[in-house]
N, C-alpha and C positions, 0 to 999 in steps of 0.2 A: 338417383344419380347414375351418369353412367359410368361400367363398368364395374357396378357393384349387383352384389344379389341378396334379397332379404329372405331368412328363414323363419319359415313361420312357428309356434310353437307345439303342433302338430309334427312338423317335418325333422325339430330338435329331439321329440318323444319317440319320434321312429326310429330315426336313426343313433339315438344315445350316446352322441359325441360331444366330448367335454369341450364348454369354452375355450378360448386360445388363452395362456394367462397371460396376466397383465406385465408379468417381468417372461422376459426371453427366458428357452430353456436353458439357453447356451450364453447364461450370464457371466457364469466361471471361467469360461472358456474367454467370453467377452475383455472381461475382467482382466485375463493373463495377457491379451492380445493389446490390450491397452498398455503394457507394462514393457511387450515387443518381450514377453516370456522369459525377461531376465530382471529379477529382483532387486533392490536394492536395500537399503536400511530406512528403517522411518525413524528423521529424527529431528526435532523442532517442528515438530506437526505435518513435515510432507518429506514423499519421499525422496533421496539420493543416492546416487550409481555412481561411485567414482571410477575413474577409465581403468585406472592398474590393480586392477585386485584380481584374486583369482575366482573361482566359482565354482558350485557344486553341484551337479542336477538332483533332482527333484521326479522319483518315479511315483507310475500308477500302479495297482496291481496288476498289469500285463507285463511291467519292467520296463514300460516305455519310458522314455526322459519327457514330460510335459512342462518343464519349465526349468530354468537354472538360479540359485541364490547370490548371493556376493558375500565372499569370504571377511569378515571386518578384520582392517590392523588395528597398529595401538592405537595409532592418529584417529581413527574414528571412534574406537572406546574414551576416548576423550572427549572427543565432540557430542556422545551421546553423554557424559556426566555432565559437561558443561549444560548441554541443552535443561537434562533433569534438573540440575542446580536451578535454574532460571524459573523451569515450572516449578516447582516445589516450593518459593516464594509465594508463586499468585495463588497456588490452587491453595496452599495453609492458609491464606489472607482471606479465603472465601468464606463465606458463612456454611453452615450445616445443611439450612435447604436449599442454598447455590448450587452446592459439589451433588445433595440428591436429587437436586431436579436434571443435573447433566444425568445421572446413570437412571433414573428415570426415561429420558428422553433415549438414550442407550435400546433400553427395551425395545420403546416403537420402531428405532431402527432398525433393528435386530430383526423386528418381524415384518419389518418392509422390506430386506434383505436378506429374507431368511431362505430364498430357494437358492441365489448366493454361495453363502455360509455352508449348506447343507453340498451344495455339490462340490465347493472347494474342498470342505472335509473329507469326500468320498474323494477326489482324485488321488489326494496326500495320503491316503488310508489309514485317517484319523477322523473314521464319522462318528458323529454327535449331532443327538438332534437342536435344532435350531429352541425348539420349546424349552430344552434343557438351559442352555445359555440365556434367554429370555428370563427363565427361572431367577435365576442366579443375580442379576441384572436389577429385577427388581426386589430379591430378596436383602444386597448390599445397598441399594437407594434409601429403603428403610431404616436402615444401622447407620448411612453417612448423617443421616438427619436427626438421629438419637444420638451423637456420641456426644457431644456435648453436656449433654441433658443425665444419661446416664454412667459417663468416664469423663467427670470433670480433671480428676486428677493425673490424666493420661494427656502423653503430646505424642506425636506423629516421630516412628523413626527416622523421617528425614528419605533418604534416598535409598530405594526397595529392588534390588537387582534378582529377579526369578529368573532361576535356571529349570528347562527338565529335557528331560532325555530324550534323543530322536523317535522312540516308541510310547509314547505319554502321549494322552490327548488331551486335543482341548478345553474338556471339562476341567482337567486335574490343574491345566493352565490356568484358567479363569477364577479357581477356586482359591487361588493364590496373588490373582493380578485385583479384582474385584474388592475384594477384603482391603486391601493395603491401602488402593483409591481411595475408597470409603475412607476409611482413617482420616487422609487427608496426606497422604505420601505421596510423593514422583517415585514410577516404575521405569526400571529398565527391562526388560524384557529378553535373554536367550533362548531360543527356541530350538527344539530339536529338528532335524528334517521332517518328520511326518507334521510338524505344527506350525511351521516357518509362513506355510501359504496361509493358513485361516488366523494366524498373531498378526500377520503385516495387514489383510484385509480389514480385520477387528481395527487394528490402531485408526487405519481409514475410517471405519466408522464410529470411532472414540472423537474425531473429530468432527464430523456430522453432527454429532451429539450436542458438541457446545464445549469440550473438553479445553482448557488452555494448549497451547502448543507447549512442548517439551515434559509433560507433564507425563507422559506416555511411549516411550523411543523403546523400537525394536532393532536390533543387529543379531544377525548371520553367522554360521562358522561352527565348528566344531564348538560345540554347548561346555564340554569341560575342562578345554584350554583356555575357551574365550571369554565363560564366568568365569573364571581366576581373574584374567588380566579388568574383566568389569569391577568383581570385590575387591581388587586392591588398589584400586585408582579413592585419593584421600577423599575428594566427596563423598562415596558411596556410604551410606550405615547400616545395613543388613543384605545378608545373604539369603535365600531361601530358595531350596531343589526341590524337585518331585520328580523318581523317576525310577533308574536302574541302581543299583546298588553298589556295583562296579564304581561309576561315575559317581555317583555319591562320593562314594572314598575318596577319590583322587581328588575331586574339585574340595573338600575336606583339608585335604594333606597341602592342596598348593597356595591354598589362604590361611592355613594357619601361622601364626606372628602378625599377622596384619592389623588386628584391633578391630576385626569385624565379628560380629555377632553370626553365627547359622545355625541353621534349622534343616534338618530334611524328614521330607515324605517318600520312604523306597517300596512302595510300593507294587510298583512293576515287578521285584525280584521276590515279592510279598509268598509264603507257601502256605495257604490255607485249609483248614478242615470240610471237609462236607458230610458231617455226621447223623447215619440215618438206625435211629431207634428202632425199637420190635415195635413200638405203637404207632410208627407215622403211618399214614397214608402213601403205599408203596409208589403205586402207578404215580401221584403226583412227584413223590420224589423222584424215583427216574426218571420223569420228564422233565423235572429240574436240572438231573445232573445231565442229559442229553442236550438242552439246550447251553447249560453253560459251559462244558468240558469242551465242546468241540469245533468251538469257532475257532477264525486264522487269529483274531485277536481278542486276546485275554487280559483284562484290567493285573489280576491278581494269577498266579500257578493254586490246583487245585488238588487235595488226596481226597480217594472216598474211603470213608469210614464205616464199615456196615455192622452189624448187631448179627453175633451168630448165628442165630434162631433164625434170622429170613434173609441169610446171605445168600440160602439157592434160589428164593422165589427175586431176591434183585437180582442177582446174576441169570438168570432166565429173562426175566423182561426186557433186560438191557439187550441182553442178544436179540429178543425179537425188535427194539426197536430199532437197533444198530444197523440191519438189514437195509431198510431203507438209508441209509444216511451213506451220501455222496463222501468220495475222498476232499480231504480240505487243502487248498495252498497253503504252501509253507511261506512265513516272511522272508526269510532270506534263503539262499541254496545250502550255508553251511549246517543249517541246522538239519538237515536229511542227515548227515555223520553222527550227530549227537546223540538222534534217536535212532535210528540205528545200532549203534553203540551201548545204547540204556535198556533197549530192550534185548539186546544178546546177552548183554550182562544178567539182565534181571531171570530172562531163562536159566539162563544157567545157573543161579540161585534158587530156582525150584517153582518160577510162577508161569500160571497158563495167560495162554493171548484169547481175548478176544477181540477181533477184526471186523469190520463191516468187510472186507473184500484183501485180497493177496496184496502188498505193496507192489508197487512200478516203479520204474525207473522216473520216472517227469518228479518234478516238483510237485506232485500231490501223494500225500500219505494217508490210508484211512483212518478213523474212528480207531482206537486201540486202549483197551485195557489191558492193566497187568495187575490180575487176580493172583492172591496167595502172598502177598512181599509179606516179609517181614519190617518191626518199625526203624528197623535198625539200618532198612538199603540205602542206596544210594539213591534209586530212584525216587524213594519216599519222602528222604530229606531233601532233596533239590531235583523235583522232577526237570525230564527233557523238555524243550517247545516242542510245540505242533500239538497237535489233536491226538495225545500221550496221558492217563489216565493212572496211576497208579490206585488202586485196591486193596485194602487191609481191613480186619475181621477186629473184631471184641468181641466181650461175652458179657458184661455188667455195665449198668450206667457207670460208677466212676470209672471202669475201665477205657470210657468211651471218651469220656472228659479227659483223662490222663494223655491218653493218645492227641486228643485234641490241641494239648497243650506239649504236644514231644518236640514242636519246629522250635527253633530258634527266633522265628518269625510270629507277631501278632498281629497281621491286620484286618484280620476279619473271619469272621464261621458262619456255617450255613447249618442248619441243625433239624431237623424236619420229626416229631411227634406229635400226634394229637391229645397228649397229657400236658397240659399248661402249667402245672407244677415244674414237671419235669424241666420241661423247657424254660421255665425260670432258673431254676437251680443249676441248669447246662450251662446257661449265659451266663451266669453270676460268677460260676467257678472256672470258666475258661479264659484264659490270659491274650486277650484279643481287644481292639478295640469297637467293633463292630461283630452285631451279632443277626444274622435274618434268622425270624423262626420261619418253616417250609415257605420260605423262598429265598432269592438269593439277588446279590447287587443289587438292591435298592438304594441310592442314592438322593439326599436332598439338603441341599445348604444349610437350613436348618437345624441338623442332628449335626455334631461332631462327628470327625474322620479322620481318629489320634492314634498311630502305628504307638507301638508297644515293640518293647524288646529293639530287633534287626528291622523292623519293617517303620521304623523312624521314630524320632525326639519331637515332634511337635503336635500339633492340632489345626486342622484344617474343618472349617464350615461352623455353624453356629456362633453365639457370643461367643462362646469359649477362644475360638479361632480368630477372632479378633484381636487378641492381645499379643500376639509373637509381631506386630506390627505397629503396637505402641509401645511408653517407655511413659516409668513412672516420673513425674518431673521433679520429683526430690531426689532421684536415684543417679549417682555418677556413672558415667558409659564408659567401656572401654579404651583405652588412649590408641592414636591413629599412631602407626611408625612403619619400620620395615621390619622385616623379620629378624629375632640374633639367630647368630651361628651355634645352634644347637649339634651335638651330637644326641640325638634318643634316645640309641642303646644305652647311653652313659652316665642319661639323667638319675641323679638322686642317689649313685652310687659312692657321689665325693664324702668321706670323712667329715662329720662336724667338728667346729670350733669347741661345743658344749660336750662332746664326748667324756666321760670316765672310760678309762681302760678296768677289765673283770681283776677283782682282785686290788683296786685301789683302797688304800686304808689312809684317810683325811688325819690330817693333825689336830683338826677339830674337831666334833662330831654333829654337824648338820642332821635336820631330820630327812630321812629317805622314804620316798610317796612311793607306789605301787599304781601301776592301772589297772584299768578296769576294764578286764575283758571278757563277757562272756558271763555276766552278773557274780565275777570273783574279781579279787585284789589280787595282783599276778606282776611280778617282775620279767622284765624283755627275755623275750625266747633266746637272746643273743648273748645274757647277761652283764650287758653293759648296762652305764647309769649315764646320766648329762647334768651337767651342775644346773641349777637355777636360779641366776643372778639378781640381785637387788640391783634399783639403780646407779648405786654408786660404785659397782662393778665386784661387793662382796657376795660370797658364795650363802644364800638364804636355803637353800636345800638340793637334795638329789634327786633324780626321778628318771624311771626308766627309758634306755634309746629302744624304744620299740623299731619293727623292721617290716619285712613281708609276712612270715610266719605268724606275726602276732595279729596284722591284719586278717590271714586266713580262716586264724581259731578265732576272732570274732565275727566272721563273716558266717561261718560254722555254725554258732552258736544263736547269731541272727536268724535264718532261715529254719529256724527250729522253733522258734518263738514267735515267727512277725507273723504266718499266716495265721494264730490264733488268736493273736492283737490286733490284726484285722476283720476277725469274725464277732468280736465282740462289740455289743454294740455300742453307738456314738456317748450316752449317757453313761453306760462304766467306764468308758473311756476317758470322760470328763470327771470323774470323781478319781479315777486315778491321778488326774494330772492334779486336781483340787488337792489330791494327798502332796503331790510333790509340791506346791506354790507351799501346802503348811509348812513340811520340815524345811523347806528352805527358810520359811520365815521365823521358825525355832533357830536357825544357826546363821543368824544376820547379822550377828554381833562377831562369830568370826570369822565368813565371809569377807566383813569388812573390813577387817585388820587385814585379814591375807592379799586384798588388793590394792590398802594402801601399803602395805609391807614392800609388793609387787612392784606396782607403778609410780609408788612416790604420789600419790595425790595426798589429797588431806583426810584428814577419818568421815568429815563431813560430807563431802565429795562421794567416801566410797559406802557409806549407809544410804545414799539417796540412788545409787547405782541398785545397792543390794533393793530395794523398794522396789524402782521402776524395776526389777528382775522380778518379782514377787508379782508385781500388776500384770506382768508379761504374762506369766503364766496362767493366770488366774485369766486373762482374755483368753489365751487357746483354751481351757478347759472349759469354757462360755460358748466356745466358737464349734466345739464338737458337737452337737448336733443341731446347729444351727445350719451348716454349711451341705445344702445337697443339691439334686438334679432337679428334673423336672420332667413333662410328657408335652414338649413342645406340637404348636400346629403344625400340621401336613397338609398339603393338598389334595394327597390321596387318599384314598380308604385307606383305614386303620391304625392300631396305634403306635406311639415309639414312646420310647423312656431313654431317659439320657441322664446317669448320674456321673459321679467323681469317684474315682476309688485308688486307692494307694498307688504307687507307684513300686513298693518293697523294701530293698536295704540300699538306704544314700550314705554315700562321703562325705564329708563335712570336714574343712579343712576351716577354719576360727581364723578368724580377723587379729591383729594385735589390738584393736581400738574397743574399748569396753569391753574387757575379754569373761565378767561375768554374762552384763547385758546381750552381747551377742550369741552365748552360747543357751541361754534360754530360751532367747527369741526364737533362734534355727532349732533347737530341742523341740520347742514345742507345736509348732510349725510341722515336723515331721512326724511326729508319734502321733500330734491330734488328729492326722488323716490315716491312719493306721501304719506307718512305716516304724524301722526298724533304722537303724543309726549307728555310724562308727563316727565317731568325731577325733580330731586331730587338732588337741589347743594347741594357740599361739605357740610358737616357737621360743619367742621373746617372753611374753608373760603366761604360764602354764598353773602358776599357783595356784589362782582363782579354782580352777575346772578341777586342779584336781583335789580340791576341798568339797568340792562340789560333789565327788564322788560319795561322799558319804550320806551329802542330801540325798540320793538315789536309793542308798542300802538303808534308806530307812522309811523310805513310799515302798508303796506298793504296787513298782512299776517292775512287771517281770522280767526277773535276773536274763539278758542278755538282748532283751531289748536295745537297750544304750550299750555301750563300749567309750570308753576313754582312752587313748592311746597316746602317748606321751613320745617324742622322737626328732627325728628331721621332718623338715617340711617336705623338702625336695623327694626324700627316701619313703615316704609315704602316700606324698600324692601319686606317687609313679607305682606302688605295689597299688593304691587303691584302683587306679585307670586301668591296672590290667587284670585286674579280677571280674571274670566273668556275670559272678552273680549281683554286683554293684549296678545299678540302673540308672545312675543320676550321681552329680559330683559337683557340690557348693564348695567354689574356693577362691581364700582373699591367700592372694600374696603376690609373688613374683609375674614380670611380663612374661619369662622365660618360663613361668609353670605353666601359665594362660596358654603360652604358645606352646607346650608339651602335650596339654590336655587336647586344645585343638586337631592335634595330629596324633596322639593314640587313643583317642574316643572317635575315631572314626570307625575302627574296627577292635573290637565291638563295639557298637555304638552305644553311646548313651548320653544324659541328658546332662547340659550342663548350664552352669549360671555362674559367671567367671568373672574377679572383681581383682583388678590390679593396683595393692594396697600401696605403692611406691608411690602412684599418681592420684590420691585420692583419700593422703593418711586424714587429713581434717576434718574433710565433709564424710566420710564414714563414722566417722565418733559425732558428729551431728545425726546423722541419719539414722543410728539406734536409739537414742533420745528421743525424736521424732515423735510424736503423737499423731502423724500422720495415715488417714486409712489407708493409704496409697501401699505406706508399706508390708501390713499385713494382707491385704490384697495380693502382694505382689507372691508374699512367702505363699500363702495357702494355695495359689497358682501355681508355684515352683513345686508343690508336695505332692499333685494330684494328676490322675490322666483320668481320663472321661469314656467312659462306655456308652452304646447306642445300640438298644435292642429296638427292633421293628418284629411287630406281631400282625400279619396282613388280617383283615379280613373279608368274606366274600363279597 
């Protein structure tokens, strides 16, 4: 034909020039130009620009402006729940293998789009490989097509609003939007700047897929004003961030009262270990910490941790490899002050620099360690950005562990030995969710990725990660409202109605109970007493107004006891609990007087409660070594193990409905996975539990394990939420405690499972009755976080 010319396969071998591909280079670029490089929201399946909004650009790493977004108001946060609401009918109405044949077909998109994908990510400076997302793609197709099959007794939370932070990538996006589909939810989608281009392109191609319209809507705008106003609009049912830590809080504090559920992954603010033993393999470690310390962007902030004995031979290697290694851009300008700042400081506290080269004035800083800190700097506990390295020495394995565990943060260690003991024992004892042995960031949907401590309350990837996105369908949800008018500082400080004043002397003489703090009988630190009414409003007994104090000395007395409740194994664990279901069912006869005494039922009534308490029990101690992990497939070389393990010392704040039955259920739910427990009976009926106390002191369950605390509700929950060492917080009562806990578990974070007994007093006293799996499921999920070691091989 003319005008054209054929190359022969000769002429292709000489000159070694790649085919033209079949998708343009310049698809992304295509892609914007089709958009006329100003964004808008996708929502009902296509996109819209409304004329009056405002706008935000959108740079590359040269600081160019390649594109602008659209700022959403409220009117459009509306329009996207409306749109969700609509999808979220059809796609629940679909079958198991409909919803995974769409994320199936997702896949092949994905990789007919994938050169796309890959260069939108690099414009936004949020690359991930296309393979990754593909991954992911098909790894939730598989899980939409089993849930039926294997979580009959789960429904879909309804409408799933993901927020994360302008420095989050699209993995940490996907791993979050993926999951919740699958379920069978409508997502709303917040995206931060760096993920706004590859969310809005994705939804594009969610509908290529086969996806329903509204089932999937993305909106624009500052991520942590604009998730507020998305969680609190009534259709929405859950929350879920991944991101900075910062924004965490706030988006936290601005939806709490609302009657939404959240969840965050913080990730991004995450300060992890890189701990390298006298027996690793040095040169590979140093090439691990070269390659991951020193890029513009960092999943997780990193400290290295080195073993005395070969601190000179890694500090030597590093310098020679540091040599070679170019200055790195910084993401934004302000951070050149920061470090700046952290490393004059840290001089000045006694540590040496190593440099690849003298800093400059531009926007690039080099390669920088700060060898000699101690664990106590500033830099160590919240290092700087940039390509900023803090340095710290040990002298013993558990010295190495100890350090490991000094951040406040748990998201992940990097640990490099060629003793596979060791490195078992490392993983085991460090307080992290994720563990690489000598390597580091490996990532795969499959394994869980559950921040601990500061570095988040949820679980993201695996089955496990599947459930913060259903909801048991016997289990009542939080009531939708607006927020009351709290004071925080104020909470739980009001005077009880049940109070005795120190020094009361009754005209009759009631019997006076003691809690149980700290595996002793112990009157309130405050010494006051609170009457305990029968129902006809006569005085049946006294019992201590415990406060903060009393909380402290058994939180005190927990962390002394619970790591060694957790190192015992699953079977003595179970024959402890077998001891407790016995004496409880030695003192069943006046357990049940004290509850009918209590609540006015019948005797008959409260022997079949004390029973079902007795079964309760006798199921966790069944359930302890039944319940563990697994060494899930990978795709790549080598192995991973993924078990459950405590979570530590919980709150427990007691229902009034079945106030024996409930407080066994949550007893044993907690201890059988190895924690440690402060519980807080009912307000209203306290008798039961504290009869209860002496089932305790007569098992053989170690004295401070458990704690009973007798008091305000309000004055309680509020010392529990602000005690550091508390990790998780089960509480039935008020909207206004619901909405207290919301907003000061934000900082410090911790997990919580929040049940508004005003709106939900009947079907709760159904619900622990229940012979439902759904709900011991629910508990022994609520007791446990999940670890994920990967062991590579060659």
């Amino acid at each position: 034909m003319a005008g054209t010319s054929t190359k022969t396969v000769h002429d292709i071998f000489q000159n070694m020039e790649y085919e033209p591909s079949s998708t343009s280079t310049a698809t992304a670029q295509s892609w914007l130009e089709k958009h006329s490089r100003i964004l808008g929201f996708f929502i009902d399946g296509k996109f819209t620009s409304p004329a009056d909004r405002q706008t935000q650009g959108v740079t590359d790493s040269k600081a160019a402006v390649v594109c602008s977004t659209v700022c959403a108001k409220d009117e459009d946060v509306a329009s996207a729940a409306s749109s969700a609401a609509g999808g979220f009918k059809t796609w629940s109405e679909l079958s198991c293998y409909q919803r995974a044949k769409v994320l199936l077909k997702l896949a092949s998109v994905l990789q007919r789009h994938s050169q796309c994908v890959s260069e939108l990510c690099e414009i936004s400076q949020s690359s991930t490989s296309p393979a990754v997302l593909i991954r992911l793609a098909q790894y939730y197709a598989s899980w939409a097509q089993l849930r039926d099959t294997l979580m009959p007794e789960w429904i879909p939370q309804g409408i799933v609003t993901v927020v994360v932070s302008d420095d989050c990538s699209i993995y940490f996006l996907l791993l979050k939007v993926l999951p919740a589909l699958a379920m069978g939810n409508a997502v709303i989608v917040v995206p931060g700047k760096t993920t706004a281009l590859p969310a809005l392109l994705l939804a594009q191609l969610f509908m290529e897929a086969g996806i329903p319209a509204g089932v999937l809507n993305v909106i624009t705008g500052s991520e942590a004003s604009l998730g507020a106003k998305v969680a609190q609009n009534p259709q929405v049912n859950y929350l879920t961030y991944s991101g900075r830590q910062q924004t965490g809080e706030a988006l936290a504090k601005a939806v709490a009262g609302w009657g939404v559920p959240m969840s965050f992954s913080l990730s991004r603010s995450s300060v992890c270990p890189f701990i390298i033993f006298d027996s690793a393999d040095l040169d590979s470690a140093v090439d691990g910490v070269i390659e991951l310390a020193f890029k513009k962007k960092r999943d997780f902030q990193w400290v290295l941790c080195v073993q005395e004995s070969v601190l000179d031979s890694v500090v030597a290697r590093m310098k020679l490899r540091m040599t070679a290694i170019k200055s790195v851009p910084l993401a934004i300008e302000t951070d050149r002050n920061l470090i700046d700042s952290a490393v004059q400081e840290a001089q000045q506290q006694g540590a040496t620099l190593i440099q690849s080269c003298p800093p400059g004035t531009d926007a690039l800083y080099p390669p920088t360690v700060l060898c000699g800190l101690a664990p106590s700097s500033e830099s160590v506990i919240s290092p700087p950005p940039g390509p900023v390295l803090p340095l710290i020495s040990f002298r013993s394995y558990a010295e190495g562990v100890t350090l490991g565990n000094h951040s406040p943060h748990g998201q992940a260690a990097s640990i490099w030995t060629e003793d596979l003991t060791l490195a078992l024992e490392s993983a085991k004892s460090l307080c992290v969710g994720s563990v690489w042995v000598n390597c580091h960031s490996v990532m795969d949907p499959a394994l869980p990725l559950c921040g601990r401590r500061e570095s988040g309350n949820c679980t993201d990837g695996g089955r496990e990660g599947l459930y913060q996105f259903l909801w048991p369908s016997n289990s009542p949800s939080l009531p939708r409202s607006s927020p009351s008018s709290i004071n925080y500082a104020d909470f739980g400080t009001a005077a009880s109605k049940f109070m005795i004043p120190e020094g009361f002397v009754p005209s009759s003489v009631p019997r006076f109970y003691s809690q149980f703090v700290g595996g002793q009988l112990r009157k309130a630190d405050s010494g006051c007493s609170r009457s305990v009414l029968a129902p006809g409003g006569t005085v049946l007994a006294h019992c201590p107004d415990g406060g903060r104090k009393d909380v402290r000395n058994a939180v005190e007395a927990a962390i002394k006891v619970q790591p060694g409740w957790m190192k015992k194994s699953p079977p003595a664990r179970s024959q402890s609990l077998y001891s407790l279901a016995d004496s409880l069912e030695k003192k069943r006869r006046d357990l049940a007087v004290s509850i009918q005494t209590q609540t006015g039922i019948s005797l008959e009534e409260a022997e079949k409660e004390v029973e079902l308490s007795v079964s309760r029990l006798s199921d966790w101690a069944a359930r302890c070594d039944k319940e563990q992990g697994g060494t899930p497939f990978l795709p790549q070389s080598g192995s991973a193990l993924s078990s459950p393990e405590a979570l530590g010392v919980l709150g427990v704040i007691l229902p009034n409905s079945k106030p024996l039955l409930s407080l066994v259920s949550l007893l044993g739910a907690a201890i059988a996975m190895g924690n440690a427990v402060v519980m807080v009976p009912s307000e209203k009926y306290p008798l039961p539990a504290l009869e209860f106390i002496q089932v305790l002191q007569a098992s053989d369950i170690p004295g401070g394990l458990v704690s009973i605390i007798t008091g305000g509700r309000d004055q309680l929950t509020q010392a529990l939420a602000n005690h550091s060492v508390i990790q998780s917080i089960w509480y039935w009562g008020s909207k206004e405690g619901c909405q207290f806990l919301q907003y000061s578990c934000a900082s410090p974070l911790k997990r919580l499972w929040l049940h508004c007994e005003e709106e939900e007093e009947r079907e709760a006293g159904q619900n622990w009755t229940s012979s439902n799996p759904s709900l011991q499921e629910e508990l022994w999920r609520k007791a446990v976080v999940w670890k994920s070691i990967w062991i590579p091989t060659a």
